[in-house]
C-alpha positions, -999 to +999 in steps of 0.1 A: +610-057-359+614-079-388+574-086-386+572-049-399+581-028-430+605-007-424+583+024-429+562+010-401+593+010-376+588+044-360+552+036-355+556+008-340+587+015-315+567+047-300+537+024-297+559-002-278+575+022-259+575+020-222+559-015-222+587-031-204+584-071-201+579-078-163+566-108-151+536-105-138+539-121-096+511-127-081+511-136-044+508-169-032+474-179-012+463-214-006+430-226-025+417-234+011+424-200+029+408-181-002+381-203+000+378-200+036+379-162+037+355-153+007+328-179+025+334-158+059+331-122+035+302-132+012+275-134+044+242-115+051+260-104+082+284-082+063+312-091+085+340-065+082+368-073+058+397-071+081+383-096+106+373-119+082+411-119+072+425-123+109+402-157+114+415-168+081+452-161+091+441-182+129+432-208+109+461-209+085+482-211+108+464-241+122+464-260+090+495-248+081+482-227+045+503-204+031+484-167+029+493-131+014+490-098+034+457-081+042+461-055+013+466-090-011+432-104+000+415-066-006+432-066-038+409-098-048+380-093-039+382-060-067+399-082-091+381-112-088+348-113-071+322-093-095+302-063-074+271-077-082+284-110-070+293-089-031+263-070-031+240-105-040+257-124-012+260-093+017+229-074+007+206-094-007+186-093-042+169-068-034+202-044-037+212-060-065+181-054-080+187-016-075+215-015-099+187-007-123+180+028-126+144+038-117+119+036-149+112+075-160+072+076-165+055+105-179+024+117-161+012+142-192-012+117-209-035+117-178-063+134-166-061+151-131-082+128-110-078+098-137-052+081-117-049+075-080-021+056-056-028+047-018-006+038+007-001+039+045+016+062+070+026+057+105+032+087+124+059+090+148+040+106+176+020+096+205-014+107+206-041+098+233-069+084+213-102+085+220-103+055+239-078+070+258-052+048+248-017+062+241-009+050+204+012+062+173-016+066+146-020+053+108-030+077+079-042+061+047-037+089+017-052+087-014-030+107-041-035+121-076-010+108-099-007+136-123-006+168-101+004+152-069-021+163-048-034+147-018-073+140-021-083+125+008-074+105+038-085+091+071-067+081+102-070+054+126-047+033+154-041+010+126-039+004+086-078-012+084-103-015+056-124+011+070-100+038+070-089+031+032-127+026+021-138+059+044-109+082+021-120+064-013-153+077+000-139+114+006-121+112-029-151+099-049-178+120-032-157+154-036-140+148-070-157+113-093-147+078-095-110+075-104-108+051-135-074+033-119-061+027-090-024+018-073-021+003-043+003-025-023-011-060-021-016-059+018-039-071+040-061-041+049-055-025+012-066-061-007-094-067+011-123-082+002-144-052+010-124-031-012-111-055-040-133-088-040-138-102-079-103-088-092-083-115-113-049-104-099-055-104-061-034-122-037-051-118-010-071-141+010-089-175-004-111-166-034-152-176-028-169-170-059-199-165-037-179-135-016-194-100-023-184-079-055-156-054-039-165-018-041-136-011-061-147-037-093-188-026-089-173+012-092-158-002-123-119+009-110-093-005-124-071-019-100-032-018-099-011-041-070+020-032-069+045-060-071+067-078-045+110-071-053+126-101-041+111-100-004+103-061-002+075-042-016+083-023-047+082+016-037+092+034-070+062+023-083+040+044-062+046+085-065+029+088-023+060+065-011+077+103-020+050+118+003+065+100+031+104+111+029+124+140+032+104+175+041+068+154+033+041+145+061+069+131+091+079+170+089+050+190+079+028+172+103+048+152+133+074+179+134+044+208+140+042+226+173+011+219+182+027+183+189+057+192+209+069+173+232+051+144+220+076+135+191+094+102+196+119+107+159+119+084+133+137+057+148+156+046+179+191+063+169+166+096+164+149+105+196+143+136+203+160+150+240+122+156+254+112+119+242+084+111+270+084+072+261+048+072+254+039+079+290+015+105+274+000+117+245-012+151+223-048+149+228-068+135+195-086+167+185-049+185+188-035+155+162-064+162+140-061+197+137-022+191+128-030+167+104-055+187+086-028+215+088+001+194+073-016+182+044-026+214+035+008+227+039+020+197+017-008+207-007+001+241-008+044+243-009+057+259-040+085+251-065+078+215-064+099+197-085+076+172-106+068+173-142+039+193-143+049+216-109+079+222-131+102+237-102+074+268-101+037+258-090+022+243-062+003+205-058-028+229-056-023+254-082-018+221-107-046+204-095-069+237-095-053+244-133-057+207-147-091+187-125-124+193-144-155+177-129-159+161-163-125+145-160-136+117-146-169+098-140-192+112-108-209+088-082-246+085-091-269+078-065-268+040-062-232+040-062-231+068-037-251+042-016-229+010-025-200+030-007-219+037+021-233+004+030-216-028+044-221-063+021-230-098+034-237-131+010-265-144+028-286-177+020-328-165+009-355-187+011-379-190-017-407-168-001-377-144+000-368-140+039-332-140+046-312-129+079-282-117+085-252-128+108-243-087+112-276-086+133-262-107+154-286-126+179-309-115+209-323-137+232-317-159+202-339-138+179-324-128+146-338-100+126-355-113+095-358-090+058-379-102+027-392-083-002-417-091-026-400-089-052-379-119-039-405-145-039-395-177-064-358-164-063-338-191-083-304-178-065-294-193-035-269-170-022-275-133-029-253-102-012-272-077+010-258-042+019-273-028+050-264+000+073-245-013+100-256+014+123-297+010+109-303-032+112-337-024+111-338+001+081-339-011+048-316-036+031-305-039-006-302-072-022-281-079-054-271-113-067-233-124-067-225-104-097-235-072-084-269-066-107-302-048-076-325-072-075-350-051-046-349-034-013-358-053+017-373-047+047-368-060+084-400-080+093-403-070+132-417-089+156-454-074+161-479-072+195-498-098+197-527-073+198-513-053+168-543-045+144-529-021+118-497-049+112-525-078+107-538-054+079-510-044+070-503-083+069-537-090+050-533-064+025-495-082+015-514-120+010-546-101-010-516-087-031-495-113-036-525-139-044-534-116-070-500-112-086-494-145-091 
C-alpha cells in the first residue's frame, strides 16, 4: 500500500479484494501432439473432435509425447484457435464469408417494373413430358424487384436460352422493357442470344462480329451477379427467396393435383409414396399446377417485405404501384427483334447471303438478297429470320444492331416460269435505272 495515499487505501483494498495470487498452470502438451491434433481438426472433412484427440493420444504414445486430457485440448481450440480461423479451415471461405451480415437495400426509389431478377427452379416432381420422357422440369421466373411479383416464366426439361428469352418475351410484351436486369452468370442465362455486346460478361469467347444480344439492342441494363469464393452469391437476388420455405417447392410441387408424383427435396426427404420416377403427372396436369402456384404465390397476404408491409399481397402492390408509363413499351421493331432468331452471315456485293440455319437440301441452300444491299461495304452483317418461316422474309442489320433492309428468299423457279422472268426483268430495268 505504500504506492497509495492513505485516503486512497479503502479504495484500493475493496478493488483488490478477492484477487487472490494463484499461479496460473496450464497443462502440459507437446509442440508435436498439438500440432498433430489441430492439422487432424482444421480439415474440410470436419472430422469430430474427440476422434481427432484419440489418434493423437495413439500416436503419442508411439513417439512417446506427453498430452493433456480431452477436455484440455477442447479448452484450446476456444482459447487459442480464432473462430474465423475453424470455420476458414472446416467450412470453407464461403462460411467465413457469411459472418457478414446481409447488406439491407431499400426497394422504395424504384418504379414497379423498373427492376427485374431471373433465376432457375428445378422442381422436385416427375412429370411425363411431352416426349414422353419422365423428367423433373426447370422453370425460369422473371421477378419484379420492388413489389415482388412474379411476371412471367416458362418451363422446360432444362435451364436453356429459349426458356429465359420466351419469359423476357412474356414480361416485355405484357408489362414494357425493364430498364435493368439481375441475373447469375450461367451458361443458359449469359448467353449470347440474350447478352452478346455487354462489357461485364463471362461467358463464352467474345467475337466482335457475334450478333448484338437482345438484352443490349432493348437497351437493358444488365446486372451478373457475382461468384462468393466458389458459390454463387444468392442474397443478391430477392427470387433466390422465391425458392425456400412456403415459396414455389410448396405452392406448386406440394399441390394435389401432383400427388404421388412428389420425390421431396432431397434424398433424406422422400416422401413414403416416392414412385422412383417410374412414372410421371402428365404435362398438361404440371402446367395447370404451375399456373396455379404462381398465382397462389402472387396472391398470399401479409407478406413481409417493405412495401407488402406485413398487410398486402405481391398483387395488390404490383396492381397499386405498376403504371404502363413506368417503364418503356416494345415498339414494333423491337417486338420483332424478340421474336426472331440472329445469325452473322457473310453478303456478297450484289447483296445475296445464305444462312447455315437453312441448313442444306440435296445440297441446295436457300439464298436472300435485297436491293437495298447491293454495294454493301460490310462484310459480315446479322440476319434475324423466323426459324419456323426460312422462306419468309429476313432482316438484315450490321454488327452494331442499326436495319439496313428486309430480305427475301430468292426460290428456285420452273424452268418454264413466265411471271418470275418478269418479275426478274422488271428487278434489272430497275436496278439499271437506279444506278
Amino acid at each position: 500500500m505504500q504506492a497509495h495515499l492513505i485516503h486512497e487505501w479503502q479504495t484500493v483494498l475493496i478493488v483488490e479484494s478477492g484477487k487472490a495470487k494463484k499461479p496460473t498452470r496450464k497443462a502440459f502438451i507437446e509442440q508435436e501432439a498439438w500440432d498433430v491434433f489441430l492439422a487432424d481438426y482444421l480439415r474440410p472433412e470436419e472430422p469430430d473432435m474427440r476422434a481427432c484427440y484419440r489418434r493423437t493420444e495413439t500416436m503419442a504414445k508411439h513417439y512417446g509425447w506427453k498430452i493433456a486430457s480431452f477436455q484440455t485440448f477442447q479448452r484450446r481450440v476456444v482459447e487459442e484457435i480464432p473462430y474465423e480461423v475453424i470455420l476458414l479451415k472446416r467450412k470453407g471461405a464461403n462460411a467465413v464469408a457469411k459472418l457478414v451480415p446481409a447488406l439491407r437495400r431499400t426497394v422504395k426509389d424504384l418504379l414497379a417494373g423498373e427492376w427485374i431478377n431471373g433465376d432457375g427452379y428445378q422442381h422436385n416432381v416427375f412429370v411425363k413430358w411431352h416426349t414422353c420422357e419422365i423428367v423433373r422440369p426447370k422453370t425460369w421466373f422473371w421477378q419484379d424487384v420492388r413489389t415482388r411479383e412474379i411476371l412471367g416464366y416458362r418451363t422446360s426439361i432444362s435451364e436453356n436460352t429459349d426458356s429465359i428469352h420466351h419469359a423476357l418475351m412474356d414480361v416485355i410484351f405484357n408489362y414494357g422493357i425493364p430498364n435493368t436486369i439481375t441475373l447469375d452468370n450461367t451458361r443458359a442465362a449469359a448467353n449470347k442470344a440474350m447478352t452478346s455486346g455487354i462489357a461485364n460478361r463471362y461467358r463464352f469467347k467474345h467475337d466482335e462480329l457475334d450478333p448484338k444480344g437482345i438484352m443490349p439492342i432493348l437497351g437493358i441494363d444488365v446486372h451478373f451477379t457475382s461468384i462468393l469464393y466458389g458459390e454463387g452469391h444468392g442474397q443478391a437476388k430477392p427470387i433466390e427467396r422465391a425458392f425456400g420455405k412456403g415459396g414455389i417447392g410448396e405452392k406448386v410441387d406440394k399441390r394435389p393435383e401432383l400427388a404421388g408424383f412428389y420425390m421431396g427435396k432431397n434424398v433424406l426427404e422422400k416422401p413414403d409414396n416416392y414412385n422412383g420416377g417410374k412414372a410421371g403427372v402428365g404435362h398438361d396436369v404440371f402446367l395447370q399446377a404451375l399456373a396455379a402456384g404462381i398465382e397462389e404465390y402472387n396472391s398470399q397476404l401479409k407478406r413481409e417485405t417493405e412495401m407488402c408491409r406485413g398487410e398486402l399481397s405481391f398483387d395488390q402492390v404490383w396492381e397499386r404501384d405498376y403504371h404502363p408509363t413506368n417503364i418503356r413499351q416494345a415498339s414494333p421493331e423491337q417486338l420483332r427483334l424478340l421474336f426472331l432468331q440472329a445469325e452473322t452471315v457473310s453478303i456478297k456485293q450484289n447483296g445475296e447471303f445464305t444462312l447455315k440455319a437453312a441448313g442444306k437440301l440435296y445440297g441446295l441452300t436457300n439464298v436472300y438478297w435485297a436491293q437495298q444491299l447491293i454495294g454493301i461495304t460490310d462484310k459480315k452483317v446479322v440476319v434475324r429470320f423466323d426459324p419456323d418461316n426460312l422462306h419468309g422474309n429476313t432482316y438484315v442489320y450490321d454488327i452494331n444492331g442499326n436495319f439496313l433492309a428486309e430480305a427475301i428468299c430468292r426460290d428456285a423457279k420452273g424452268y418454264g416460269d413466265t411471271e418470275a422472268a418478269r418479275e426478274q426483268s422488271r428487278l434489272y430495268k430497275q436496278i439499271v435505272k437506279n444506278a
